[in-house]
C-alpha positions in Angstrom: 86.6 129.7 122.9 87.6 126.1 123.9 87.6 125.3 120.4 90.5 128.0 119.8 92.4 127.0 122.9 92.9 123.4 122.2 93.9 124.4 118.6 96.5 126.8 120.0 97.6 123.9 122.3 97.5 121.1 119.1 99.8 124.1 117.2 102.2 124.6 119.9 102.3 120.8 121.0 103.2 120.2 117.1 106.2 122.5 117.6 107.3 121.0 120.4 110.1 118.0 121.0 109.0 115.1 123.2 110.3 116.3 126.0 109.7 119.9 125.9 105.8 118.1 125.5 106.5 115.5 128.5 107.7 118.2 130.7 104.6 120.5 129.9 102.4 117.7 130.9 104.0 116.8 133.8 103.9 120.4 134.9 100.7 121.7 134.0 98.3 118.6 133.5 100.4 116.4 136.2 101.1 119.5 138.8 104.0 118.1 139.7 107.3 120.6 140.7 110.6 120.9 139.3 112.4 118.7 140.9 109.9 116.3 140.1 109.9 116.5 136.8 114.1 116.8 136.9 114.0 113.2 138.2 111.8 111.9 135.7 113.6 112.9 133.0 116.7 113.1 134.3 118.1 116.6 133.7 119.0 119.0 136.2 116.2 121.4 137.6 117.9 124.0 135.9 117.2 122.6 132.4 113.7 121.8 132.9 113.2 125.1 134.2 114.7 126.7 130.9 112.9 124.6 129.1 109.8 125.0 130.4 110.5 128.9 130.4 111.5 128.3 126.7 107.7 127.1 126.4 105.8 130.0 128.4 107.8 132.6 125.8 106.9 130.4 122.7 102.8 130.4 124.0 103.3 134.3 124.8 105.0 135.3 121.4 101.7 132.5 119.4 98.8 134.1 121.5 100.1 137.9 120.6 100.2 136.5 117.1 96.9 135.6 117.0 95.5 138.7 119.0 96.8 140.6 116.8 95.7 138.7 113.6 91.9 138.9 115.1 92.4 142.5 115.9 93.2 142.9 112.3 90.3 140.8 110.9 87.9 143.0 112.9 89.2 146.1 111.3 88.7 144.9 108.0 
């Protein structure tokens, strides 16, 4: 399963632009807050926030994707 997660994460990282990447970092391997992350790259908290909730949709809409596309191959 690890194997399968850090592919999902290489696929979705591809897709991504620097920043939407930086920001994903900084939240989720970094832990640091909004604001946080607002001054570091400076834009406004509500960008990053849209941004990063741009992200969580894009990872939601892949992993359904692929649930489904297993699903399928073990009907076969």
């Amino acid at each position: 399963m690890i194997g399968k997660n850090a592919a999902l994460v290489r696929e979705l990282a591809s897709g991504l632009d620097r920043t939407d990447r930086l920001m994903v970092a900084l939240r989720y391997t970094e832990e640091l807050d909004i604001q946080e992350i607002a001054s570091l790259t400076d834009l406004d908290p509500s960008e990053v926030e849209f941004r990063l909730d741009s992200v969580r949709i894009k990872v939601a809409r892949v992993h359904a994707a692929q649930v489904v596309a297993e699903g399928a191959r073990r009907s076969a």
